[in-house]
N, C-alpha and C positions, 0 to 999 in steps of 0.2 A: 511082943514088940517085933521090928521089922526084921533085927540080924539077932539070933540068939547065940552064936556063939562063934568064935575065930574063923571056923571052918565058914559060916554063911558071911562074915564078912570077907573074907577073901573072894568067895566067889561072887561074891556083887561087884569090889572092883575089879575084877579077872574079867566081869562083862561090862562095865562100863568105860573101861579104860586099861582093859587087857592086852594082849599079843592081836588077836584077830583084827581090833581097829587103828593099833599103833604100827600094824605090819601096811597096812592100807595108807593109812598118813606117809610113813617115809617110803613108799612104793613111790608116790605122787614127786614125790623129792628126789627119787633115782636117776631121772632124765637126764639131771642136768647138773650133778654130782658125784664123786671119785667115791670108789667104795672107803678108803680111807677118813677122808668128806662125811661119810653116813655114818661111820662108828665116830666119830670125834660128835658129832652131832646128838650122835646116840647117848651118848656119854655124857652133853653137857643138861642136855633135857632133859636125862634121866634124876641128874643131881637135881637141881630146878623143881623138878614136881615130887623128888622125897621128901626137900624138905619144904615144900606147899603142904604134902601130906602130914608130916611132923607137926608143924605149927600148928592146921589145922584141929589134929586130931588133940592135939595137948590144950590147945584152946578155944575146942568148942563153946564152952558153957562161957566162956569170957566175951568171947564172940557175940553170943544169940542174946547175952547180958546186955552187950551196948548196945545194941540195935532192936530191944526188946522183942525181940522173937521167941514164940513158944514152941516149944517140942511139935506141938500138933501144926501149927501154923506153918514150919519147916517139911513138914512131912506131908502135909498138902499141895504146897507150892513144890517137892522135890518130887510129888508122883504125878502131878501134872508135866513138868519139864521132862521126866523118864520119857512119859506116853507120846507125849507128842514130838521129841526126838527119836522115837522108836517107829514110830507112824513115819518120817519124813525118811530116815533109813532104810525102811522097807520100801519105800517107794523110789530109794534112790537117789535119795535128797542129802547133802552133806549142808546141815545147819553148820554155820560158823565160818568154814574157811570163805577164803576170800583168791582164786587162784589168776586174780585178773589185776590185783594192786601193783604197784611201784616197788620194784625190786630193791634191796640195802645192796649197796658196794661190798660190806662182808658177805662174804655167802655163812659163816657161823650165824652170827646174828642174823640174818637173812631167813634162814632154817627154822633157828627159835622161834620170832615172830609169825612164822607158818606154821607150827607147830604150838603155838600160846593158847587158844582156844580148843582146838580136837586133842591136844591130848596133854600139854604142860597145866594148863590152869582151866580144864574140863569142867565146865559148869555140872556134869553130871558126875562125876569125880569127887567134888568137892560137895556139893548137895551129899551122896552116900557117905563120904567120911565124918560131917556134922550127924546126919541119922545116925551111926554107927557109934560115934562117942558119945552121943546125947542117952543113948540107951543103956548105958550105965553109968553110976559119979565115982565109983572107982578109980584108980590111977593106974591100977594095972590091966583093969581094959582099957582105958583109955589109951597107956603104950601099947598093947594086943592090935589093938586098930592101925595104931601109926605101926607099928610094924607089919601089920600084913599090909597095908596099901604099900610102904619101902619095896615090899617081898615080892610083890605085882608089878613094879618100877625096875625093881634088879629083872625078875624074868625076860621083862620090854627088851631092856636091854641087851640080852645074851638073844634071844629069839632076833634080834635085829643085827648085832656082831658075826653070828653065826651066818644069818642068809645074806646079809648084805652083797654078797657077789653074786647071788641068785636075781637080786630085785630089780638089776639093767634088765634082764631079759625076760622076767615074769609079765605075764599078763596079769592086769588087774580084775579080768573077768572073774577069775576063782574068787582072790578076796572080796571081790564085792556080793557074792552069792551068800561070803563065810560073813558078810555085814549085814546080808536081809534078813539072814538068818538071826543074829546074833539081835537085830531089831525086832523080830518077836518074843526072846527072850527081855528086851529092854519093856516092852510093853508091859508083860505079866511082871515084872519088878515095881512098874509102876503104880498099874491100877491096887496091885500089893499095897503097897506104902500109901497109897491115896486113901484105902479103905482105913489104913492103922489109924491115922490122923483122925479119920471122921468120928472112928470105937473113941481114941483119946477125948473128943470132944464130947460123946457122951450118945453119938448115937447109936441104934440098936439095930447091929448086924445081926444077919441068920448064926446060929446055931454051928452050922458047917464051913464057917469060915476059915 
């Protein structure tokens, strides 16, 4: 299957929603925000997407229940969404935000809502955490999973508390080099997962797969 054990779930959400692209997201947020501003910020998005992650990962199979979704049909549709976020990244392309809407009078809430799609409620985020619980019915992988996506959220966090005085004055040139990068990695996760779903279905990969 796609994650075989703690260690491969961790490092899928470490690349789809790790340091390198949440460092990128509140970069975009530093302009025009106190350092103080980015860690309160850091702090509320971080709660926010643990426990997205929690809910998730304890209610996968409930989840794909009501909406009658298959293991395979998830795994298709989430290696397709990998690849072609990972193609749009490489080229430079941030699917999802939106840096040109109507500002909230909060600047907290303001942040969230900036922050709701690339990294709180990550369509690639949440696709890995259903893969990841789907792949056993145990309960203690299933906690194994919400716990390392939490574990990848507390990191966000601290990697964001920590530079946050750094990020007025950083160029976003480097991160975005550390994001085309990290978009070839999103590729090969994806066609990954794309291939697992087609085996689940029944067809006949090579050998050396």
């Amino acid at each position: 299957m796609f994650v075989f054990n703690l260690g491969s779930a961790f490092i899928t959400f470490f690349a789809v929603v790790g340091p390198p692209k949440t460092l990128l997201a509140f970069t975009r947020l530093a302009g025009t925000r106190s350092t103080e501003e980015l860690r309160r910020l850091a702090a509320w998005s971080t709660v926010v997407s643990a426990l997205i992650g929690l809910v998730l990962g304890f209610g996968a199979d409930e989840l794909t229940t009501l909406f009658h979704i298959s293991d395979q049909s998830l795994q298709l549709a989430g290696g397709a969404i990998f690849f072609v976020y990972a193609v749009a990244l490489v080229f430079g392309l941030h699917l999802g935000t939106d840096g040109d809407g109507e500002h909230l009078a909060n600047p907290l809430a303001d942040g969230i809502r900036e922050l709701l799609l690339p990294y709180i409620a990550s369509p690639l985020a949440i696709t890995a955490v259903l893969v990841a619980s789907l792949n056993r019915d145990d309960w203690g992988w299933k906690a194994a999973v919400a716990g390392a996506y939490v574990g990848v959220a507390v990191l966000n966090y601290l990697c964001v508390a920590v530079l946050a005085p750094l990020m007025k004055r950083t160029h976003s040139t480097s991160l975005e080099v550390a994001s085309r990068l990290l978009g070839l990695l999103l590729a090969a996760v994806g066609v990954e997962l794309f291939l697992e779903g087609l085996a689940g279905l029944g067809v006949h990969l090579p050998a050396g797969h």
